[in-house]
C-alpha positions as CSV (number, residue, x, y, z in Angstrom):
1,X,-5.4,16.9,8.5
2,X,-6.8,13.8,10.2
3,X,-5.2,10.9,11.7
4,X,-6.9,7.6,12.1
5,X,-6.1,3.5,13.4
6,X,-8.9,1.8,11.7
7,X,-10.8,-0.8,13.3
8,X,-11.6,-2.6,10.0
9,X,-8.6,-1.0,7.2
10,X,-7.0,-3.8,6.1
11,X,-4.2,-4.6,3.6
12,X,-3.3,-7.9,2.6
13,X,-1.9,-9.5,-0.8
14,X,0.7,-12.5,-1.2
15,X,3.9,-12.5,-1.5
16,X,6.3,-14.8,-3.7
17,X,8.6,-16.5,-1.6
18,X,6.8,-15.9,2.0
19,X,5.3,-19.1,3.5
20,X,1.9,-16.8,4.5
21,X,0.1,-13.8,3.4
22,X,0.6,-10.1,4.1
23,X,-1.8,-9.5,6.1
24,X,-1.9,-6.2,8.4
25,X,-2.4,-6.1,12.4
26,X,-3.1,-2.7,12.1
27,X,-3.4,-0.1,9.6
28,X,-2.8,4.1,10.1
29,X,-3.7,6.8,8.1
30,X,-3.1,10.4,7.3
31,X,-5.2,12.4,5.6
32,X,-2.4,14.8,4.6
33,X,-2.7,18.2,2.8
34,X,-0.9,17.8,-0.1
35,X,-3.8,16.3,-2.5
36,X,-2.4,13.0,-1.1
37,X,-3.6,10.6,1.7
38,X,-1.0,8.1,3.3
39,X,-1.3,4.8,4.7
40,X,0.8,2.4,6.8
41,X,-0.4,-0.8,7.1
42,X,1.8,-3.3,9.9
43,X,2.2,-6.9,9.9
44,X,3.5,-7.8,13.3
45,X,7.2,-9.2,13.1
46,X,6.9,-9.2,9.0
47,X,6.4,-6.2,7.5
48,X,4.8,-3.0,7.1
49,X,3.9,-1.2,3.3
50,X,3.6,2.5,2.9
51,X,1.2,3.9,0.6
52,X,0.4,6.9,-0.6
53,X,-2.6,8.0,-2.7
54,X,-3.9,10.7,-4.5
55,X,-7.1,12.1,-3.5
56,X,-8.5,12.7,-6.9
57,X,-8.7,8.9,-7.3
58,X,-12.2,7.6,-9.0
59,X,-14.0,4.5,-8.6
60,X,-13.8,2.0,-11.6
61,X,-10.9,3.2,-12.3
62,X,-7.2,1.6,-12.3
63,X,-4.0,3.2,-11.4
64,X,-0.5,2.4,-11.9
65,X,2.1,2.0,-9.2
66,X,5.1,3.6,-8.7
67,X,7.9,4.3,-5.9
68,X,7.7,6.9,-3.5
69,X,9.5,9.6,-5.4
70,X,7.6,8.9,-8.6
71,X,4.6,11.3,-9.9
72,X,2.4,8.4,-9.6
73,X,-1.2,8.8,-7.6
74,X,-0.4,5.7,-6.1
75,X,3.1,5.6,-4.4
76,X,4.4,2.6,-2.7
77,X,7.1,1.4,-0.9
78,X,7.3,-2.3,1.5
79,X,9.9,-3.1,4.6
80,X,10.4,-6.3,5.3
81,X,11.0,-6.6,8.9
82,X,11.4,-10.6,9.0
83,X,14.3,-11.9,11.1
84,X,17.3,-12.5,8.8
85,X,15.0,-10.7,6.0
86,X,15.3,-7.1,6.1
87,X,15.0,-4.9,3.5
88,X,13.4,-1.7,2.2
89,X,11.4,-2.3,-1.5
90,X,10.5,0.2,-3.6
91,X,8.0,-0.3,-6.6
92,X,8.7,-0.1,-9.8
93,X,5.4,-1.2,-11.3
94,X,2.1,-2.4,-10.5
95,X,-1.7,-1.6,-10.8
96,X,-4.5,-0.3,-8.0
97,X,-7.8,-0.3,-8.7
98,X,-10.1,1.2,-7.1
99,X,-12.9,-1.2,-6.7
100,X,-15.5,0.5,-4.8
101,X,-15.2,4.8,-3.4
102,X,-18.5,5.7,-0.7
103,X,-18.4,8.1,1.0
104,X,-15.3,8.2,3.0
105,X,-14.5,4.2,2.3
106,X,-12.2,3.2,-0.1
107,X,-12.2,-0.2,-1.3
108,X,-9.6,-1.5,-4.2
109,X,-7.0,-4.6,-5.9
110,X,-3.5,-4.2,-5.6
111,X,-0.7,-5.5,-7.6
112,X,2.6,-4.9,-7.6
113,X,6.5,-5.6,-8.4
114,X,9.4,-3.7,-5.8
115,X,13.4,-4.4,-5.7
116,X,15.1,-3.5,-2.8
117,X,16.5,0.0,-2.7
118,X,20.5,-1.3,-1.1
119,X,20.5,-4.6,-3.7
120,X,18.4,-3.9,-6.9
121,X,18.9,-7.6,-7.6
122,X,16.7,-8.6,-5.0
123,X,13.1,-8.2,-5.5
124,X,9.6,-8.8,-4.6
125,X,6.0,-9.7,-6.3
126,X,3.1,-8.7,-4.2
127,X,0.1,-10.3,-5.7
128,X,-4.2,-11.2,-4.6
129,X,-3.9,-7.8,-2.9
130,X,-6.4,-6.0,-0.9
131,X,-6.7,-2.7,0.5
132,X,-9.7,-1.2,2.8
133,X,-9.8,2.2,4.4
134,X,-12.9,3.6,5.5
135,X,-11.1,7.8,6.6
136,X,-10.1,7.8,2.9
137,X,-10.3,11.8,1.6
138,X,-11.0,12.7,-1.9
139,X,-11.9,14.9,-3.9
């Protein structure tokens, strides 16, 4: 298992309602043993999304999205960590498609739909997304 900050992973998509763009500080990843690779990426003061992925993703290929306890190979799931906004998401649909898989560097689009896990009324649209990682293990 390997850890990693990366210098140039980045995540970043817009979100309906937010007056900027997710865009992450910092992003770290796991390389984890169970087939499935998970990353945290962290706005400062905004938000942070947790992703995990399988590693028998292929490039030019698209995946659908689903909450953390799903059998998707991509697993999501988005705190929002603005004052007087907090709330954990989970998503219940979206797409990830994996644009670009060299070597360890995993480039792709993200799209995807969440509703908040204590108020299923509330939710979120997290669209334009982008995801870099360049520790990404697959197989």
């Amino acid at each position: 298992m390997s850890k990693k900050i990366g210098e140039n992973d980045k995540i970043f998509g817009v979100i309906d309602g937010w007056n900027f763009p997710f865009e992450t500080s910092y992003v770290a990843h796991l390389n984890g043993e169970s087939n499935f690779n998970s990353t945290v990426g962290i706005m400062s003061g905004s938000g942070l999304i947790k992703m995990s992925i399988d590693q028998n993703i292929k490039e030019g290929e698209t995946y659908d999205i689903g909450a953390t306890e799903s059998d998707k190979k991509v697993r999501l799931e988005f705190d929002d960590t603005r004052q007087g906004q907090p709330g954990n998401y989970m998503a219940t649909s979206g797409k990830f498609a994996v644009l670009q898989l060299q070597g360890n560097t995993l480039l792709a689009s993200l799209e995807f739909e969440a509703q908040n896990a204590q108020d299923p009324q509330k939710k979120m649209s997290f669209t334009q997304g982008a995801y870099k990682v360049e520790d990404f293990k697959h197989v």
